[in-house]
N, C-alpha and C positions, 0 to 999 in steps of 0.2 A: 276749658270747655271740651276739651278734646275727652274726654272721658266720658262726658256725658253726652264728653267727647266726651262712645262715643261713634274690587273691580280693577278688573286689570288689562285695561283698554289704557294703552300708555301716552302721555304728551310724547308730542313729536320731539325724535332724538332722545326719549328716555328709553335705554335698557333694563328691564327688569329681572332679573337674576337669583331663585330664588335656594336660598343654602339650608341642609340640615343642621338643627340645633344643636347636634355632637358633632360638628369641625371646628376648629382653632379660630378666634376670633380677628386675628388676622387674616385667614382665608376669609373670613365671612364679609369682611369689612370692604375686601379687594373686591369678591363676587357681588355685592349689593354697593353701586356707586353713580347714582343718578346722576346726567350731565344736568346742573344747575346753571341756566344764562340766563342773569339780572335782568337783559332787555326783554326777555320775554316774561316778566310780570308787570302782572297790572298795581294800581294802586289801591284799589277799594277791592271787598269782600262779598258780592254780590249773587254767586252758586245759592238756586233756588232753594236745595237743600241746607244752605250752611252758611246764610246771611248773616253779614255783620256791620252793623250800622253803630258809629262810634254815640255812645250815648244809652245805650239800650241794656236795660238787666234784666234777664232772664232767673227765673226762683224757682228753684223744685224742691220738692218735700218727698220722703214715704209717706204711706199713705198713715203710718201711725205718729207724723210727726215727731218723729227721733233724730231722724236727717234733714237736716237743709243745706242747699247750697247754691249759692247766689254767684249768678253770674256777670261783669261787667265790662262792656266792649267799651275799651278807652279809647281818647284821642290820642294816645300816646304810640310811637312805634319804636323800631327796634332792627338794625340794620344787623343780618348773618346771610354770609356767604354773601356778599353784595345784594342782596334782595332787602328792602324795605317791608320788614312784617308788622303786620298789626299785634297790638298786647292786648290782651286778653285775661283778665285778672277772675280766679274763683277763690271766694271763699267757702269751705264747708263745716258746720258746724254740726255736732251733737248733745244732744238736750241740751240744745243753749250756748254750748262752750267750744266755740272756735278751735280744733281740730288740726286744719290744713288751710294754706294760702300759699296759690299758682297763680304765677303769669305766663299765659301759654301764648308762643308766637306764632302766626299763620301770614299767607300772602297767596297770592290769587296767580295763575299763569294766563296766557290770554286763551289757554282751552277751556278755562273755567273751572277747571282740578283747584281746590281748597290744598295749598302745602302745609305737612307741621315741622316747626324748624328747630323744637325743642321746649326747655318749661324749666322756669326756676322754683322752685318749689321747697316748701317750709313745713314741716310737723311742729304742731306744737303739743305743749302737757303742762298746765296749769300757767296758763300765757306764758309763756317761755318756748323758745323756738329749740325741740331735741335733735331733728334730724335736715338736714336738706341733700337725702340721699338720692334721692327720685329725679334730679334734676339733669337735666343734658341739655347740649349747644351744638345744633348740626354746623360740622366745617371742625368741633373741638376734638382731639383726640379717637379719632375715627368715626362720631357719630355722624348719621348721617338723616336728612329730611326723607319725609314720607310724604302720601298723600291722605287726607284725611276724610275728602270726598272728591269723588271726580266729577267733572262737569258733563257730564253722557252717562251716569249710572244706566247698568244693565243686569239682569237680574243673570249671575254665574259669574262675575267677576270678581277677581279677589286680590286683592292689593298689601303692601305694606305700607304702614301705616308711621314706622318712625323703626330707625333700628340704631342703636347702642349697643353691643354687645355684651350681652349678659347682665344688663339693666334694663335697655326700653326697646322690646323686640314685638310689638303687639302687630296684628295680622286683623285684616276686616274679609267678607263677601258681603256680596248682594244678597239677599234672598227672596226679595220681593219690592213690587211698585205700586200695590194695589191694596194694601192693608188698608184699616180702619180702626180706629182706639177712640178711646173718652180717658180723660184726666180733668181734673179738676179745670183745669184754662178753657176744655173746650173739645168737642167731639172731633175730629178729622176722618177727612178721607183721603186716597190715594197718599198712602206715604211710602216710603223708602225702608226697607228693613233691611236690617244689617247684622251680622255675626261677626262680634269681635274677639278676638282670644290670643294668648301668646302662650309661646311653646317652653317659655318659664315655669309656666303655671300650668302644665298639663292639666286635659281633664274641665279646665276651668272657661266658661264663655259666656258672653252677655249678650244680648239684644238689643239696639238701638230703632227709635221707629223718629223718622225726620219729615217733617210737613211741609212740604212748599211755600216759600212765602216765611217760614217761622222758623224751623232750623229743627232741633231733635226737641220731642213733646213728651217721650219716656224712654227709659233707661231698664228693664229687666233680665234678671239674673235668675232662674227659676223663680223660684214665688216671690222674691226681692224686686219689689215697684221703686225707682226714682222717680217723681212723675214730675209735669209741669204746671206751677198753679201761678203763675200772673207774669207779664212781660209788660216791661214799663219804662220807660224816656226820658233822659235828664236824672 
């Protein structure tokens, strides 16, 4: 979900540190190293913006129906870096034919910051699993957890979001509280807009818009809609 998942007002005792994408990834790794304490998370997913209620599937489509992808909050967790995260499973499919399938792990602090702790992740091409390159484990090999929403969004903050170096380096800001959209599920108001992008992929960034109450309702890339059309339990 992180994608579709998918501010820099820090939880207490995180250092944020932020390094240019032409130093050595070990310097990068040293410079960017949030203090992680297990006791300060909570157990449940409850950030207005970024609820996750075990049981609930979230479905988005383009709007020309090419893309979908269906999202499922399991009861199932997943303990990294002693923190107990929720799994979070997407599948996405095109015209029909299963694509990609991620289980992305998240976990709550008691400021109400959404952590992402990593995603195991599968490409596939003619059901057959080709790639599972995209995948990373904060606490493995230097990667490390981000934040994926904080609990006090404010509109100029700007946060990271997950870093691996020189695989999962993506970056968010705030850039609004006050928007308004229509998709398919449903009009909103007052959502949360976000600028997401990594310094991987110069050049490149998306728009996420998150509803209070429902979590992210679209995903656009310039004229590229992911939108939200139904959220459903059990």
């Amino acid at each position: 979900m992180k994608r579709l998942p998918l501010l820099h007002t820090v939880a207490a005792g995180v250092l944020w540190l932020f390094v240019g994408c032409g130093k050595p990834a070990q310097e990068a790794t040293q410079a960017y190293a949030p203090a992680i304490d297990a006791a300060r998370f909570v157990t449940n997913v409850d950030n207005q913006y970024f609820p996750l209620v075990p049981g609930t599937t979230f479905v988005y489509e383009t709007p020309d129906g090419g893309e979908r992808v269906e999202v499922i909050v399991t009861e199932e967790t997943k303990t990294i870096m002693g923190v107990t995260c929720m799994v979070v499973m997407s599948h996405e499919f095109e015209d029909g034919e299963l694509v990609e399938e991620t289980a992305d792990w998240y976990a709550q602090d008691m400021d109400g910051n959404v952590w992402y702790f990593g995603e195991d992740t599968k490409e596939y091409e003619d059901g057959e699993v080709v790639s599972t390159a995209g995948s990373w484990e904060a606490g493995v090999d230097g990667a490390q957890p981000g934040i994926i929403m904080k609990g006090a969004p404010a509109v100029g903050q700007s946060y990271r979001q997950e870093y691996y170096a020189g695989r999962a380096e993506d970056m968010g800001e705030v850039l609004a509280l006050q928007e308004s959209v229509t998709v398919p599920y449903g009009s909103f108001e007052n959502l949360l807009k976000t600028k997401e992008w990594t310094p991987l992929e110069p050049g490149d960034e998306e728009h996420g818009y998150y509803a209070p109450g429902v979590g992210l309702v679209l995903e656009a890339e310039g004229d590229d809609r992911l939108e939200l059309i139904s959220v459903g339990a059990g």
